[in-house]
N, C-alpha and C positions, 0 to 999 in steps of 0.2 A: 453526473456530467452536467456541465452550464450548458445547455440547449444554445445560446449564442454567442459561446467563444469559440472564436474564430482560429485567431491567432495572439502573438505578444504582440501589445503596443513598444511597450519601454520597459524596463527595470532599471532601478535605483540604485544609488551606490551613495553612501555618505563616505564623505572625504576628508582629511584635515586642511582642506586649503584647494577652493574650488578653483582659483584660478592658475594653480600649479597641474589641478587633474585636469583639468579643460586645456593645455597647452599639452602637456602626456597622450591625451585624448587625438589632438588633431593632429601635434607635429611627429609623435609616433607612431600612433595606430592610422593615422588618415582620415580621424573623424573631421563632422562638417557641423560647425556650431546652428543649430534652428532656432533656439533662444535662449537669453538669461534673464535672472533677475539681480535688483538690488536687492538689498538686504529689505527684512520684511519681518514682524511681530507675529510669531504662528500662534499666537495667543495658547501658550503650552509651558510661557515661561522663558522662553530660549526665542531667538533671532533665529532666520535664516537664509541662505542665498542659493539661488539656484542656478543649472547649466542643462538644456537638454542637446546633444549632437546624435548624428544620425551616422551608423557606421555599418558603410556597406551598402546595400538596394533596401534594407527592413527593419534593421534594429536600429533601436533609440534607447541610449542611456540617458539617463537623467543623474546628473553631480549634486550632492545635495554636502551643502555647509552652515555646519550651526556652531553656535555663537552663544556663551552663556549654558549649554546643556554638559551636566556631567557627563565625559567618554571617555573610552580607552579604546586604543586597537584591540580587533574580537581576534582570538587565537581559532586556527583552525578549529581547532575540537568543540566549538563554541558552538550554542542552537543557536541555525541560522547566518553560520559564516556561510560565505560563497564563493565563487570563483567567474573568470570570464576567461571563456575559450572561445576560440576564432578560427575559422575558414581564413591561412592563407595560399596563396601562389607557390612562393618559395619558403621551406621554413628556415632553410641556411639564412637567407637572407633578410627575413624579418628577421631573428633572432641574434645578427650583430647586429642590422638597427637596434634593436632593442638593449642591447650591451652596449654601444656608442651614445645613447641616449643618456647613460650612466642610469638606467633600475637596476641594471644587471648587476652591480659592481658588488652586492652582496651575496650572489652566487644564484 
């Protein structure tokens, strides 16, 4: 056990295009931008730009977009894919937002 975690600050989510997740983020889910960056040298080889929003009373994601680093989309079965699940109100009703959004449109 870490003697002084508390709680999450933020997890991360690399994106292909932060300013696509960052509008996914807030005009579908209802996140709340805290800050971005430009683009920035992570001295690792590769560029990158950031996004952190805050969604809900606690959680913070951070959009992470890189530039210059080999990737692919991780397949479920992959070490280390993830998922985000969410506390909401109605799930009917987030869930055609989320279809009217067009993510859904792949089923």
């Amino acid at each position: 056990m870490i003697a002084t975690a508390r709680s999450v600050d933020h997890f991360g989510v690399v994106v292909p295009d932060r300013d696509s997740a960052v509008a996914f983020f807030t005009d579908v889910l209802g996140g709340v931008m805290t800050y971005r960056t430009d683009w920035f040298d992570s001295g690792l080889g590769h560029r990158q730009r950031l996004a952190m929003l805050r969604l809900g009373s606690r959680t913070n994601v951070e959009l992470i977009e890189y530039k210059g680093a080999v990737s692919r989309a991780p397949s479920l079965t992959d070490v280390g894919c993830s998922h985000l699940a969410l506390y909401v109100d109605d799930v009917r009703t987030a869930l055609a937002r989320y279809v009217t959004s067009g993510c859904g449109a792949e089923g």
